[in-house]
C-alpha positions in Angstrom: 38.1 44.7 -3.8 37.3 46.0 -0.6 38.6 49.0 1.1 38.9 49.8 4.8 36.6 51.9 6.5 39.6 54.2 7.7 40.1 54.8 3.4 36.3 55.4 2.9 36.6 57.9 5.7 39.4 59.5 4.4 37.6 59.7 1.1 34.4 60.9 2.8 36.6 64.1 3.7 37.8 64.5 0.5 34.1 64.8 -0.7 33.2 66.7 2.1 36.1 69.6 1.8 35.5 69.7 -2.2 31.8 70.9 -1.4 32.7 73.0 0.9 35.2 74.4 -1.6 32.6 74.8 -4.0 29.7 76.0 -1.1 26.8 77.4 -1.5 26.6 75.8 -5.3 25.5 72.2 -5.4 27.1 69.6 -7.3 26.6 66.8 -9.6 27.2 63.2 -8.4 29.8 62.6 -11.8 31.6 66.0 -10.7 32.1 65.3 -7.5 33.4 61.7 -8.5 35.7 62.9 -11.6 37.0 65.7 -9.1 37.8 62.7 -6.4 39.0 60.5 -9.4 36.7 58.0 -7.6 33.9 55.7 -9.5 30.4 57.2 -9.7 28.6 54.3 -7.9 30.9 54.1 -5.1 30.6 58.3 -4.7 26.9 58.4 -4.7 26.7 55.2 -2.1 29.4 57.3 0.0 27.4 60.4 -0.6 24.3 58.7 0.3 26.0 57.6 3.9 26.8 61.4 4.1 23.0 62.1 3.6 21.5 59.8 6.6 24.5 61.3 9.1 22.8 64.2 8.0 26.0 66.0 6.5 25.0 66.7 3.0 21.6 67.9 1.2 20.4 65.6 -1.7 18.7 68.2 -4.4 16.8 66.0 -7.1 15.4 69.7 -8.9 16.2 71.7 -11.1 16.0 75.6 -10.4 12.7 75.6 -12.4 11.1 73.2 -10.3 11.2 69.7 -12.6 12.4 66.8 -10.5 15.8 65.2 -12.2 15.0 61.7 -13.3 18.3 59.7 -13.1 20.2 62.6 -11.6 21.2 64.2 -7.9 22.9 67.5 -6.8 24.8 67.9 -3.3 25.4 70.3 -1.4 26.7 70.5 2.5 24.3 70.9 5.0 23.9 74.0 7.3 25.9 72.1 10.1 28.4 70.6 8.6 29.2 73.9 6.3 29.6 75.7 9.7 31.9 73.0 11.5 34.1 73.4 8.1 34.1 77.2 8.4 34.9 77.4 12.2 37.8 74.5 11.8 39.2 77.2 8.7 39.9 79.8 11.1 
C-alpha cells in the first residue's frame, strides 16, 4: 500500500514534535515507531529523509564510545529544535 506524500508529511511531524517532546535525550528507532504506532522500517526510512534535510542527528554510539551494531538513536538537530521552540511561544 502506498500512502501520499501529504500523510508521510503529516507523519514526519508527528516524529518530529515527539523528539522535541523528549529533547535533548535521543531516541531509539523502535521507540519512536511504537510511540507513532507506525512500523519500524517505514520510521527509520522517514527518519533517514529527516537526516539528509538535515532535521534530525543519527547517533550510532553508545555514551561509552562503542558504535551500535544494528541500532540508531535520534535526536533533533540544533535548527530544527529552535524553529520548534520559537513556533511554542
Amino acid at each position: 500500500m502506498k500512502i501520499s506524500e501529504k500523510k508521510r508529511g503529516k507523519i514526519c511531524e508527528q516524529i518530529l514534535l515527539y523528539l522535541f517532546s523528549q529533547s535533548p535525550k535521543a531516541m531509539f528507532t523502535s521507540y519512536i515507531a511504537e510511540e507513532i504506532a507506525r512500523d519500524e522500517e517505514f520510521v527509520k526510512k522517514l527518519l533517514i529523509e529527516l537526516k539528509q534535510k538535515k532535521l534530525l542527528i543519527e547517533i550510532k554510539k553508545n555514551k561509552e564510545g562503542i558504535e551500535y551494531i544494528r541500532r540508531s538513536r535520534w535526536k533533533l538537530s540544533n535548527a530544527a529544535y529552535e524553529f520548534y521552540k520559537q513556533s511554542q511561544i
